[in-house]
C-alpha positions in Angstrom: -15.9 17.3 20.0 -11.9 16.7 20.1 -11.4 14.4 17.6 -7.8 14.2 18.6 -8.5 13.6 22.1 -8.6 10.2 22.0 -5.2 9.8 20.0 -3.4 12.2 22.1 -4.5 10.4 24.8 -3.0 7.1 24.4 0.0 8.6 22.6 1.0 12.2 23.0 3.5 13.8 20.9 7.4 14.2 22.7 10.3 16.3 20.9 13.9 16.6 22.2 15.4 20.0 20.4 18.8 19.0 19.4 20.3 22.0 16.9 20.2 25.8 17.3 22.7 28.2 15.1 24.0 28.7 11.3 24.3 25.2 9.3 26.9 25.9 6.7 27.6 22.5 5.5 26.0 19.3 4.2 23.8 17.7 6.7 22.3 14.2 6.3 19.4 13.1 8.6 18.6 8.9 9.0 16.0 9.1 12.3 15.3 5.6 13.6 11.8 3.7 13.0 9.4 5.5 15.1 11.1 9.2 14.8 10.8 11.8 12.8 11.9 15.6 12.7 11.3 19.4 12.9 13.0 21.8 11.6 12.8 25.5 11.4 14.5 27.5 8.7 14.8 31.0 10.7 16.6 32.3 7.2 18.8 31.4 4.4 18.5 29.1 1.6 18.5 25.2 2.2 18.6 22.5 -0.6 16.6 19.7 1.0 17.3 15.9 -0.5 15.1 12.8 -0.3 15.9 9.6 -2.0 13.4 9.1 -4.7 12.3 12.9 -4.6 13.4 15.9 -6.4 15.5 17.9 -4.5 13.4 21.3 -2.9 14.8 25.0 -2.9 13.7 26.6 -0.2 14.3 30.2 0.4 12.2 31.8 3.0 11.4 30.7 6.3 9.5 28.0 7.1 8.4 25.4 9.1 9.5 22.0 8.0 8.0 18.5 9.4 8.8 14.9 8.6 6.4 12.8 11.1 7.7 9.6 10.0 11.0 8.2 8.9 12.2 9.6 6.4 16.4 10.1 5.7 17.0 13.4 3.6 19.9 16.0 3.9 20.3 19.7 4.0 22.5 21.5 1.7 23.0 25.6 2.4 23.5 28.3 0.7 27.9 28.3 0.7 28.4 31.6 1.5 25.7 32.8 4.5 25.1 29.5 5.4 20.9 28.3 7.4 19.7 29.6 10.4 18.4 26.4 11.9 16.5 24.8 15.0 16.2 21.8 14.7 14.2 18.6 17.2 13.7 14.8 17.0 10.0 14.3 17.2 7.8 11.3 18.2 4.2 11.8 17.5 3.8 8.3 19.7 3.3 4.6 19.3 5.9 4.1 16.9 4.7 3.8 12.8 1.7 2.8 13.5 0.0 5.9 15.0 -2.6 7.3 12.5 -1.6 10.3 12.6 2.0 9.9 11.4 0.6 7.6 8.9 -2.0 9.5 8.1 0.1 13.3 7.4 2.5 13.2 4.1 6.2 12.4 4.0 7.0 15.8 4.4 5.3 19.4 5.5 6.8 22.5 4.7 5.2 25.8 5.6 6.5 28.9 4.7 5.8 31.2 8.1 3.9 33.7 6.7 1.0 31.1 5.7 0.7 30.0 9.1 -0.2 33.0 11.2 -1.4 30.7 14.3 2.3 29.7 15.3 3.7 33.0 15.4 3.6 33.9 19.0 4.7 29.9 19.2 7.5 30.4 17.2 8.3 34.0 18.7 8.8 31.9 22.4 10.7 28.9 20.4 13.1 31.6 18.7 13.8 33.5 22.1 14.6 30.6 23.8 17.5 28.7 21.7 18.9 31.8 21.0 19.5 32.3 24.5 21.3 30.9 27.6 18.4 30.9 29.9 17.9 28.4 32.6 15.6 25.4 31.0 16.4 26.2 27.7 16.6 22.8 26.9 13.0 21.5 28.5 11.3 25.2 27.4 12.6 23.9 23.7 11.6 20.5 23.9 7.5 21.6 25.5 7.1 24.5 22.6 8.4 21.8 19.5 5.7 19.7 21.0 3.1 22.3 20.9 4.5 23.4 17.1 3.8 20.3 16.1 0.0 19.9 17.4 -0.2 23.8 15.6 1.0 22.3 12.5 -1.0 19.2 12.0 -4.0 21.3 12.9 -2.8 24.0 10.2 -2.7 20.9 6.9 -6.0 19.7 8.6 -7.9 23.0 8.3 -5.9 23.9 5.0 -7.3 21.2 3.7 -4.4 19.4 2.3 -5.0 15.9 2.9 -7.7 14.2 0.8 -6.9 10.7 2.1 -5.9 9.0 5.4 -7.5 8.7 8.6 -6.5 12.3 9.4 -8.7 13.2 6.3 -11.1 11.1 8.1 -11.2 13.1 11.1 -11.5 16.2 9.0 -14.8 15.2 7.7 -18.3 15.8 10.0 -19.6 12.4 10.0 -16.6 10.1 9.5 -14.9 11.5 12.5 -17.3 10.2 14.4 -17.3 6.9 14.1 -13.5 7.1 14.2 -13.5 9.3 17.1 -15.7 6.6 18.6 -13.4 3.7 17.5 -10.8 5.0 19.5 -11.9 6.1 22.6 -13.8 2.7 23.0 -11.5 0.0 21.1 -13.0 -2.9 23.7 -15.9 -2.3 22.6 -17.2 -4.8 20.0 -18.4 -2.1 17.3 -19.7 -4.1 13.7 -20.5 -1.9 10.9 -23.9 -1.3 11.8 -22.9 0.9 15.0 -20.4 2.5 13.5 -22.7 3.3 10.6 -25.2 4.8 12.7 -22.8 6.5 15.0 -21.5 8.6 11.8 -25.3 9.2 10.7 -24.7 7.3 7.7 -26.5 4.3 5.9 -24.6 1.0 6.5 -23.8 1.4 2.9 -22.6 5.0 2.6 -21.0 4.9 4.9 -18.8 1.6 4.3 -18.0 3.2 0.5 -17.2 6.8 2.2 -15.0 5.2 4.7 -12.9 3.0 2.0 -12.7 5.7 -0.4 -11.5 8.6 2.1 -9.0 5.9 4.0 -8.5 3.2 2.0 -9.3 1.0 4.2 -12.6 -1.1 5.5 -14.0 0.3 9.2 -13.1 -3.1 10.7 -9.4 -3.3 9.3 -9.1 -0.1 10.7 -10.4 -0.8 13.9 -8.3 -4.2 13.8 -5.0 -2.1 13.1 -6.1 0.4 16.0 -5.9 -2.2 18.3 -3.0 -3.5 17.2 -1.4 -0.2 17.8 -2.6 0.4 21.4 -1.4 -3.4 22.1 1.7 -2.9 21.1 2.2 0.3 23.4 0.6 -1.8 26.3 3.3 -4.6 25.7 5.9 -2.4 26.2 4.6 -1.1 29.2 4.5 -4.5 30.9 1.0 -5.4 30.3 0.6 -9.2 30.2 -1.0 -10.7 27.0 -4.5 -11.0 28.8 -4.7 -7.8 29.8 -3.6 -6.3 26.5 -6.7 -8.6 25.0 -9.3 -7.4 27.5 -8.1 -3.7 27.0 -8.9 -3.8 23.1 -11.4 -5.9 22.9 -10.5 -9.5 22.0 -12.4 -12.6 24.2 -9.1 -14.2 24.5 -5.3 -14.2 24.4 -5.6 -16.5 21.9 -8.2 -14.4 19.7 -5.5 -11.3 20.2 -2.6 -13.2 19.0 -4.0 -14.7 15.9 -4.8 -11.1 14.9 -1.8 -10.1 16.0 0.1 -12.5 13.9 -2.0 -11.5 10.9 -1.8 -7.7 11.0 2.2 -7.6 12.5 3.4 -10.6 11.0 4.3 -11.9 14.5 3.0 -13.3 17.8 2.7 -10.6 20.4 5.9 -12.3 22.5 7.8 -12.7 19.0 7.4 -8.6 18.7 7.8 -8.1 22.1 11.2 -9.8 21.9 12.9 -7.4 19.6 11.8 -4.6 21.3 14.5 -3.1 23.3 13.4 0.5 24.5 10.0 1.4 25.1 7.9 3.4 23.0 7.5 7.3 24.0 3.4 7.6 24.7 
């Protein structure tokens, strides 16, 4: 089973490669709400700054991912400068995709523990380093594909121990919330889900909390949330956005909309001014 299928599904990663060549001076980074960043060190030595985080050396190449927003500079070795390529990312539906929320602040990934995105990165070096025709679109598809390699890479390295993307990492849990979001109109209680993941009610409900910090039915409440707000933005009237994830009403959707956004669903809609990438 995919257990990403679903996700990428109603929101699939986009990247728009913006930065090829030698970074010799400071760099500061501020992506809007929603956007993050990839960058790949080809070689040098960058000084990498985060407010509220020590600053981190890093001298070898490497893969570097922020999923989320997250402002930080880059500060290069003076003399030879960074060897850089750099892309705006959007794993999809804004901050509240699990995924982003689910994959630390920041990823780095020296390439030689990553063996998987070689050929990738062989392709994604070749190309902005060159003046071929559809440079730009070739860039843009193979960042995309990096960053499906990576998230797959800290999944199978095991280096998340919480979130839903731990979640999906584990045999049982993954199923239930595979099946939450491939069926988010369906009215699941803890029961089904319990016996979808082959768990007691009880196990179950503990495992989930403890590996997500949340309950299976906040989850599935924030979920929807998620996908409603991507069909808003599309167009989707209120009742329509309510049949799609599950709710008996427009009224039932916007009382949990209120709740979980802090808004109604025409508040929110109303300072939205460019749709989300899905």
């Amino acid at each position: 089973m995919d257990h990403f299928a679903a996700l990428f599904g109603h929101f699939t990663p986009t990247a728009r490669a913006f930065f090829s060549g030698n970074l010799c001076t400071v760099t500061q980074f501020d992506n809007p709400e929603g956007t993050g960043y990839l960058h790949i060190l080809r070689q040098g030595r960058l000084k990498v700054a985060r407010a509220g985080h020590e600053a981190l050396d890093i001298s070898e190449p490497s893969l570097l991912l922020l999923p989320r927003h997250s402002p930080h500079s880059f500060e290069p070795d003076p003399v030879a400068g960074a060897d850089l390529i750099c892309a705006t990312i959007q794993i999809g539906g804004g901050q509240g995709n699990p995924i982003a929320l689910g994959l630390p602040e920041m990823v780095v990934i020296p390439f030689t523990r990553v063996a998987t995105v070689g050929l990738t990165l062989d392709l994604l070096l070749g190309e902005a380093f060159s003046e071929l025709g559809g440079r730009q679109v070739a860039l843009d598809r193979l960042f995309e594909y990096l960053v499906v390699q990576i998230i797959r890479h800290v999944i199978d390295e095991g280096q998340l121990t919480s979130g839903v993307v731990a979640a999906l990492a584990d045999p049982r849990l993954s199923r239930a919330v595979t099946a939450m979001h491939e069926q988010p109109d369906r009215l699941w209680t803890l029961d089904d889900l319990a016996i979808v993941s082959g768990m007691s009610r009880t196990v179950f409900a503990r495992r989930f909390r403890t590996v997500t910090g949340s309950t299976p039915i906040d989850y599935l409440a924030r979920w929807r949330m998620t996908l409603a707000q991507s069909l808003l933005r599309k167009g989707k009237s209120i009742k329509a956005v309510a049949s799609a994830v599950g709710y008996e009403s427009p009224a039932a959707l916007t009382r949990t909309f209120a709740k979980i956004v802090g808004e109604s669903p025409r508040q929110w809609l109303s300072t939205q001014t460019a749709p989300v990438q899905t």
